[in-house]
C-alpha positions as CSV (number, residue, x, y, z in Angstrom):
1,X,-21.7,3.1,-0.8
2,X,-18.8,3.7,-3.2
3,X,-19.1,4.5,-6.8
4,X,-16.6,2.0,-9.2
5,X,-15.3,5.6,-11.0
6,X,-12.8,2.8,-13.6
7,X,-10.7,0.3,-13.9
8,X,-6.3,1.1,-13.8
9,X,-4.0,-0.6,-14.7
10,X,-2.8,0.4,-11.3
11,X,-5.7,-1.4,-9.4
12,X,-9.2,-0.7,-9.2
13,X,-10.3,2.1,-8.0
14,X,-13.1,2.7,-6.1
15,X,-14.0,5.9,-4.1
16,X,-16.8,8.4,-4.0
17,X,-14.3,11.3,-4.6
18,X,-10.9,11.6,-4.1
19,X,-9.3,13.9,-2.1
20,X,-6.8,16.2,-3.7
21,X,-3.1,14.7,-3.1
22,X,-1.8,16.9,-0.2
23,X,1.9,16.5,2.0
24,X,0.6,15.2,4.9
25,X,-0.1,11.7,3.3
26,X,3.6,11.6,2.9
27,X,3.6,10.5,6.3
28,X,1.7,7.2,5.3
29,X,4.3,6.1,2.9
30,X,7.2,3.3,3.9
31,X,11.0,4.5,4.5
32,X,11.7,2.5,0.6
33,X,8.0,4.4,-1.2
34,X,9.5,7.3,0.1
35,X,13.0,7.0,-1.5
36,X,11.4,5.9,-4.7
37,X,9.0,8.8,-5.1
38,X,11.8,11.1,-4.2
39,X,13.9,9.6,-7.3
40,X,10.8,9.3,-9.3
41,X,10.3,13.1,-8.8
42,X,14.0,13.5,-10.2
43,X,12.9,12.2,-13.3
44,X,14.7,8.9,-13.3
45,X,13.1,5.6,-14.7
46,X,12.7,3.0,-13.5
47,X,15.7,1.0,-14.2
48,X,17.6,3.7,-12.7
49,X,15.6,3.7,-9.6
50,X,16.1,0.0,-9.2
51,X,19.8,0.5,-10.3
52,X,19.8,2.7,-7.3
53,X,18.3,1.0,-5.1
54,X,19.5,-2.3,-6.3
55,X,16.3,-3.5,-6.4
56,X,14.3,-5.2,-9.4
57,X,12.1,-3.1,-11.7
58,X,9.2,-5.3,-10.8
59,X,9.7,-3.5,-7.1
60,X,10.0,-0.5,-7.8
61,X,7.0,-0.8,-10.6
62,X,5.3,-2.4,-7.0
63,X,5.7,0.3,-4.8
64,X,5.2,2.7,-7.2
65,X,1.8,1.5,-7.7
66,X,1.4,1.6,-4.1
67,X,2.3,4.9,-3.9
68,X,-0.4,6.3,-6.6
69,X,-3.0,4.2,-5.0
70,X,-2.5,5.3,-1.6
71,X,-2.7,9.3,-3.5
72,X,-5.7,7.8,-5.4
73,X,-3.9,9.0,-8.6
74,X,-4.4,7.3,-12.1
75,X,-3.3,8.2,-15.8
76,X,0.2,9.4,-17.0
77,X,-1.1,12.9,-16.4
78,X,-1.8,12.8,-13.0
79,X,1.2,11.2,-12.4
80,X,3.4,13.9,-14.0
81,X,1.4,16.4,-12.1
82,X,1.4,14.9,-9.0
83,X,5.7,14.4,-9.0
84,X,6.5,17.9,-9.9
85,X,4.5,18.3,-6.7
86,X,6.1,16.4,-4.8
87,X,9.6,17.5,-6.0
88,X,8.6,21.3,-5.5
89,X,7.6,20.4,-2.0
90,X,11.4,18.9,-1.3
91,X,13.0,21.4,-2.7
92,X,11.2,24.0,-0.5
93,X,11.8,21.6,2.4
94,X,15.8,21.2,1.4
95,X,15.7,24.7,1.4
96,X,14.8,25.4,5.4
């Protein structure tokens, strides 16, 4: 049965452990997560990504907690880890 670990402000979280973040849930994301997390990874806010996108904020503040919760990542830490990931992994993939 799964353990309630705490409570987000990106949604409840409830798992037993969760798995490290790895590439191949990538694959799970939407066409528009996926553009988002790329320019997330670019260190752009939020206003900039919805500027971009010409989306609201509310949106992209949507499917970016869509994105962590599909990852199972939580806390400002995490997060800052997890997109200097992901931009290391596309600029390795750019770069085949």
């Amino acid at each position: 049965m799964p353990i309630k670990l705490y409570t987000t402000p990106c949604k409840k979280l409830i798992i037993n452990h969760p798995p490290p973040p790895h590439f191949a849930n990538l694959e799970t994301l939407t066409r528009q997560e996926l553009k988002i997390l790329k320019l997330a990874a670019e260190d752009l806010s939020n206003q900039e990504i919805a500027d971009k996108l010409v989306v609201s904020v509310r949106t992209i503040r949507k499917h970016r907690e869509n994105i962590y919760h599909k990852f199972a990542i939580c806390g400002k830490t995490e997060v800052r880890r997890f997109l200097r990931r992901v931009q290391k992994y596309f600029e390795l993939k750019n770069q085949i």
